[in-house]
C-alpha positions as CSV (number, residue, x, y, z in Angstrom):
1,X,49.7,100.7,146.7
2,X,50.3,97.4,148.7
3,X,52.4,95.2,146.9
4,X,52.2,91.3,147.6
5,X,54.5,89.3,148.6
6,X,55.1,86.0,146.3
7,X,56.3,82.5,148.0
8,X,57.0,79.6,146.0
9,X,57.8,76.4,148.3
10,X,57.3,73.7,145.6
11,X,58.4,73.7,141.9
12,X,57.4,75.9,139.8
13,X,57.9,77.7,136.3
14,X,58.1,81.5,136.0
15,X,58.2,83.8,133.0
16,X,56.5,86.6,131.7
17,X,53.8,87.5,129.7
18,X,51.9,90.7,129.0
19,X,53.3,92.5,131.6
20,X,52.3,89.5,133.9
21,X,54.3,87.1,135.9
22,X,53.0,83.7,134.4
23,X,53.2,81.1,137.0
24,X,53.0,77.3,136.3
25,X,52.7,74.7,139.1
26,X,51.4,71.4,139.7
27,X,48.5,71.6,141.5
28,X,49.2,69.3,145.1
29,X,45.8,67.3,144.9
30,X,45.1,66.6,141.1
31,X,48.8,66.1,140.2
32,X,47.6,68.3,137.1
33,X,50.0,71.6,135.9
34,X,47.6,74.7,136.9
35,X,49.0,78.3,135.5
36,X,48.6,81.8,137.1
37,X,48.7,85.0,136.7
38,X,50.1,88.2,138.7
39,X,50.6,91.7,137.7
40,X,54.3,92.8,138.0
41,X,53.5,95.9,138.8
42,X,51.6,94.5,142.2
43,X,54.2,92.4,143.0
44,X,57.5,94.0,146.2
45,X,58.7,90.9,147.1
46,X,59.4,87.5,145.8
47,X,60.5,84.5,147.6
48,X,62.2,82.0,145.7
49,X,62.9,78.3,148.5
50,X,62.5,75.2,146.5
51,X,65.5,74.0,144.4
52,X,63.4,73.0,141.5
53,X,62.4,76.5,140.5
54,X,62.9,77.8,137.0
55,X,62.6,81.5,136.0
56,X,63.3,83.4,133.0
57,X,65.8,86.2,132.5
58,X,62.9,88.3,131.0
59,X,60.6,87.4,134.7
60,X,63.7,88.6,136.2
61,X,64.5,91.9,134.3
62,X,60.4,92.9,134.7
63,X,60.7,92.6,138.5
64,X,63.5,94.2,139.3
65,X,62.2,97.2,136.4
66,X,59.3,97.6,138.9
67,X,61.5,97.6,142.0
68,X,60.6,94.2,143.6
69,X,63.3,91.8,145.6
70,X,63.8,88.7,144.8
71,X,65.2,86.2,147.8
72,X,67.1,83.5,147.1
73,X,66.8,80.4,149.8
74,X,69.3,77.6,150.5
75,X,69.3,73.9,151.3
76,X,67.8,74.7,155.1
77,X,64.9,77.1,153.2
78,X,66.3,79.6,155.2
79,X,67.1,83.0,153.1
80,X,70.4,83.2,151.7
81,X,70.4,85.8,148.6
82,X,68.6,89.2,147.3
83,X,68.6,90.6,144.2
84,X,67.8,94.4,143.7
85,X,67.8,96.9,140.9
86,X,71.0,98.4,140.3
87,X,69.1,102.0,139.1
88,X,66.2,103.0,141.7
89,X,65.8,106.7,141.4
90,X,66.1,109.5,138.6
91,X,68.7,111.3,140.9
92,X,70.3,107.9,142.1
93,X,73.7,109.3,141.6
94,X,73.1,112.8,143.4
95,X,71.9,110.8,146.1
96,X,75.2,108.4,146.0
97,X,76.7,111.1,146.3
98,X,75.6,112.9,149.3
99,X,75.1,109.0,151.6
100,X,79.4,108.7,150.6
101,X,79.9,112.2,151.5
102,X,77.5,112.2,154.4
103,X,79.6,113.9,157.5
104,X,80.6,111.2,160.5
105,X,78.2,113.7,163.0
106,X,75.4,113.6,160.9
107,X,76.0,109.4,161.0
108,X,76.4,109.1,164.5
109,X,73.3,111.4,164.8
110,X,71.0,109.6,162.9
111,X,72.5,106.3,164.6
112,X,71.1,108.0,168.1
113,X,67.8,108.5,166.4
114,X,67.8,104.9,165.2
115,X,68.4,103.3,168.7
116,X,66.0,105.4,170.3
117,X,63.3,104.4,168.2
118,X,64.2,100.4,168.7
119,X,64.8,100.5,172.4
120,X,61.2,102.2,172.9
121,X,59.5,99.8,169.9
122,X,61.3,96.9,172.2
123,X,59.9,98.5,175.4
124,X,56.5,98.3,174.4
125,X,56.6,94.6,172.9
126,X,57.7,93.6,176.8
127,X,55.3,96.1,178.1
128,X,52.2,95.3,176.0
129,X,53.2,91.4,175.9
130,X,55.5,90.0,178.7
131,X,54.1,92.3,181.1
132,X,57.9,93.4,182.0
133,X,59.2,96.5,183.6
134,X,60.0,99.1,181.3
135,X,61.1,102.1,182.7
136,X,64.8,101.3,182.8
137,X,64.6,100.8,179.1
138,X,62.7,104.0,178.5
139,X,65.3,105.9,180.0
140,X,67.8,104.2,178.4
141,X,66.7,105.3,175.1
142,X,66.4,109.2,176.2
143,X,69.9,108.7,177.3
144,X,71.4,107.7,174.1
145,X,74.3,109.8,173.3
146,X,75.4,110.8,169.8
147,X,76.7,107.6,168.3
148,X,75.5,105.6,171.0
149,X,79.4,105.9,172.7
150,X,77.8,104.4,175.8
151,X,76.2,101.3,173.9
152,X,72.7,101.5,175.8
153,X,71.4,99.3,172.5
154,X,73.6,96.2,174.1
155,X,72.3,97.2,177.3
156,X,68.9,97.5,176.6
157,X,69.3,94.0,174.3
158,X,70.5,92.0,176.9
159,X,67.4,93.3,179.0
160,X,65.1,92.9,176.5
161,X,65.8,89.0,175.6
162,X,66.4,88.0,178.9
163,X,62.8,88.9,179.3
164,X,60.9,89.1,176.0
165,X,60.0,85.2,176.3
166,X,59.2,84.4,180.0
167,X,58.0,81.0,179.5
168,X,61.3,80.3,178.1
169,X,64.0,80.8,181.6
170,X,66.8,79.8,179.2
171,X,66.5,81.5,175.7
172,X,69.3,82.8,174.2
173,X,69.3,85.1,171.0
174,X,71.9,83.6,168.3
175,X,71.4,82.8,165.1
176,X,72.1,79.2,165.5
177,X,70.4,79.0,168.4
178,X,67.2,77.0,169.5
179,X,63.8,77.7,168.4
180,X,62.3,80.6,168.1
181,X,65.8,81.8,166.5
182,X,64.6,80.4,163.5
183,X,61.5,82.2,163.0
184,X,63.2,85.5,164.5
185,X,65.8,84.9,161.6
186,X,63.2,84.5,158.9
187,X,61.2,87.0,159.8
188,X,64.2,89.7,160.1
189,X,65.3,88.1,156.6
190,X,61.9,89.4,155.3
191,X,62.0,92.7,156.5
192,X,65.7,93.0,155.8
193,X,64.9,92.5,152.1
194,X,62.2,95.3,152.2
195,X,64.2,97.7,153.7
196,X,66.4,96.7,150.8
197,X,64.1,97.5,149.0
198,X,63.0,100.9,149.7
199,X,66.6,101.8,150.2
200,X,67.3,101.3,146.5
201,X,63.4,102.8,145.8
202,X,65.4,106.0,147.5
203,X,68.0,106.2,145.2
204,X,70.2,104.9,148.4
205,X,73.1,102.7,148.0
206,X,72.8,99.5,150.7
207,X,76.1,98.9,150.9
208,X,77.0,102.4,152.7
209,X,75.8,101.8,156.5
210,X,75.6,104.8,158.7
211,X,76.7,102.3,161.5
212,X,77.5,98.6,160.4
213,X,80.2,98.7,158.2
214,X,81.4,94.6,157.9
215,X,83.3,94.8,155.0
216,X,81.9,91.2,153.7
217,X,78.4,92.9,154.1
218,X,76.5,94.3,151.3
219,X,73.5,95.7,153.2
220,X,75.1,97.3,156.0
221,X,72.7,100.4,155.7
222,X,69.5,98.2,155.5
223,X,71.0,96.4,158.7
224,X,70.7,100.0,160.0
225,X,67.7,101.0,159.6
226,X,65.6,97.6,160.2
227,X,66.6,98.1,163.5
228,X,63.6,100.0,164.7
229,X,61.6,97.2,162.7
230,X,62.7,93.9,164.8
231,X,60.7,94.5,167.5
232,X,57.9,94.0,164.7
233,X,59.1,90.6,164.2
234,X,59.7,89.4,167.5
235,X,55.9,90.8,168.1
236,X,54.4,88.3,165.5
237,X,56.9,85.7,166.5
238,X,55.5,86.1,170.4
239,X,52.1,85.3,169.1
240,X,52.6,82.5,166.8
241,X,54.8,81.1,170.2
242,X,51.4,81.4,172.2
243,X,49.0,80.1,169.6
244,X,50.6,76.5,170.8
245,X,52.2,75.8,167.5
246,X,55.6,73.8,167.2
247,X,58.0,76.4,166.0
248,X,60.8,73.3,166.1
249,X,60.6,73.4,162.4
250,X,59.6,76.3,160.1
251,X,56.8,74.9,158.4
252,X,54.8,76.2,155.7
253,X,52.2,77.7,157.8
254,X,54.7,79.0,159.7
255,X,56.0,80.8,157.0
256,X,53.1,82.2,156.0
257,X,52.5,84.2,159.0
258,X,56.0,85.5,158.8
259,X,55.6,86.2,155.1
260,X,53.0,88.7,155.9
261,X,55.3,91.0,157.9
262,X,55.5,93.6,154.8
263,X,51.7,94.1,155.0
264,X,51.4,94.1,158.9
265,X,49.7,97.4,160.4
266,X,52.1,100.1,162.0
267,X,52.0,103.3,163.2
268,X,54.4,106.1,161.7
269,X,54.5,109.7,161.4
270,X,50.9,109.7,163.5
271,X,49.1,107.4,160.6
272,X,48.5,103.7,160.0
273,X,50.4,102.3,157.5
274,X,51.3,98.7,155.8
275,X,54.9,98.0,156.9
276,X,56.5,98.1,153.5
277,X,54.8,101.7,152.9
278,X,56.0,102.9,156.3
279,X,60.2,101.7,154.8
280,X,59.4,103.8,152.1
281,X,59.2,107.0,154.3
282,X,61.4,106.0,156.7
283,X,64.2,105.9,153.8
284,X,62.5,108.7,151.8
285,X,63.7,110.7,155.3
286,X,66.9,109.4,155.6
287,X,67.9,110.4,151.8
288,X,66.4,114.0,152.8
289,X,68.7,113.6,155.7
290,X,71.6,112.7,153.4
291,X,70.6,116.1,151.5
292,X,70.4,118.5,154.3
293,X,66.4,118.7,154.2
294,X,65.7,117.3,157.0
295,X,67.4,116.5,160.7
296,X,65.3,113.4,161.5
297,X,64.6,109.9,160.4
298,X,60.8,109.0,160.8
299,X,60.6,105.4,162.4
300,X,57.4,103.9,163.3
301,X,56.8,104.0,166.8
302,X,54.6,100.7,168.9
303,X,52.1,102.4,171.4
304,X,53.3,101.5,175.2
């Protein structure tokens, strides 16, 4: 089942009732307090940005019982915090056990697998919508060594930014950068969190990347294997550029757009999929990966 994705930009009440999230706002035009209601159960991710929200410990408990993430926003509404379920599968601890004990070739081999899969999804965002040369980056990603030891992902990434945006000669990709590296960092925020998610859903610990491994980050894994899903984001991103909008400021509309990244359409394993369904195979494979069932992580793949 799809789950929805909650946002809450203005102040609002939240506790539970029923098994429902109870939801009480003032409504924008009568000034008068309107409740709602959602199913937990329909609910994967929650978004949490204004500073006058207040939520109860039992809303909380019920969301993360049915697996949802909850982000946290700070005083620029950007995402600043996720919380998860600490216990995600029956045979969570089995699991743990085989991502810790997990052999450094079978990490460097699913971290070739992993750059593969994003340097083609990022070849077919500038084929499809820049109109860019692409055959340097497809070979690129067949020539991906175990580990990438050559770093063909930095290659292909200074390729790839230096032409994703034509219209814009002098765009540079950094976090603090100029527009669009706000809504590039939103929407990887967003899809960060559901991979998060369906890491946990795995009985997979975070923490544990197969690649990053920052010691002051707590999602190094989900860093990992989002990878493959950027190229998603800066897809979306491209299009709300060319709808003529001023992307200056993130603005609620904005947001909305980006919001609706778990639900977009993709491609994976030869079927059509919501986003946040397609995470859950993609880390169902990896913890098969983990236990010796299988030898390869299914990414969805953008037609060229």
């Amino acid at each position: 089942m799809i789950k929805r994705t909650l946002f809450f930009g203005n102040p609002a009440y939240l506790s539970m009732r029923n098994a429902q999230l109870v939801i009480k706002l003032t409504d924008a035009q009568t000034q008068e307090e309107v409740t709602k209601t959602v199913p937990i159960e329909d609910i994967g991710v929650v978004v949490l940005e204004d500073r006058q929200i207040t939520i109860t410990n039992g809303a909380l408990d019920a969301m993360l019982q049915n697996n949802c993430v909850v982000i946290t926003c700070d005083e620029r509404h950007m995402p600043a915090g996720m919380l998860l379920p600490l216990e995600g599968h029956t045979v969570q601890s089995e699991r743990f056990r085989q991502q810790i004990e997990a052999s450094l070739p079978l990490k460097k081999q699913l971290w070739q697998q992993t750059v593969q899969a994003k340097i083609r999804n990022q070849a077919s965002v500038l084929k499809r919508l820049s109109g860019a040369e692409v055959g340097c980056m497809m070979a690129w990603a067949n020539d991906v060594k175990s580990g990438d030891s050559e770093n063909l992902e930095g290659r292909a990434a200074a390729y790839y930014w230096k032409s994703v945006f034509p219209e814009m000669e002098r765009f540079v990709r950094d976090r603090e950068g100029e527009a669009p590296n706000n809504l590039l960092n939103y929407g990887y925020a967003i899809v960060r969190a559901v991979i998060a998610r369906s890491l946990v859903a795995s009985g997979l610990l975070p923490t544990f990347g197969i690649h990053h491994h920052n010691r002051y980050n707590a999602f190094c894994l989900a860093d990992d294997i989002m990878e493959p899903y950027r190229p998603y984001v800066d897809e979306l991103v491209i299009e709300i550029l060319r709808s003529g909008v001023d992307c200056s400021k993130l603005t609620t509309d904005i947001k909305r757009k980006l919001l609706g990244l778990p639900v977009k359409e993709v491609v994976i394993d030869g079927r059509r999929s919501p986003l946040m369904v397609a995470s859950s195979q993609t880390t169902a494979s990896l913890a098969k990966c983990f236990g010796g069932e299988l030898r390869k992580v299914v990414y969805p793949m953008m037609e060229l």
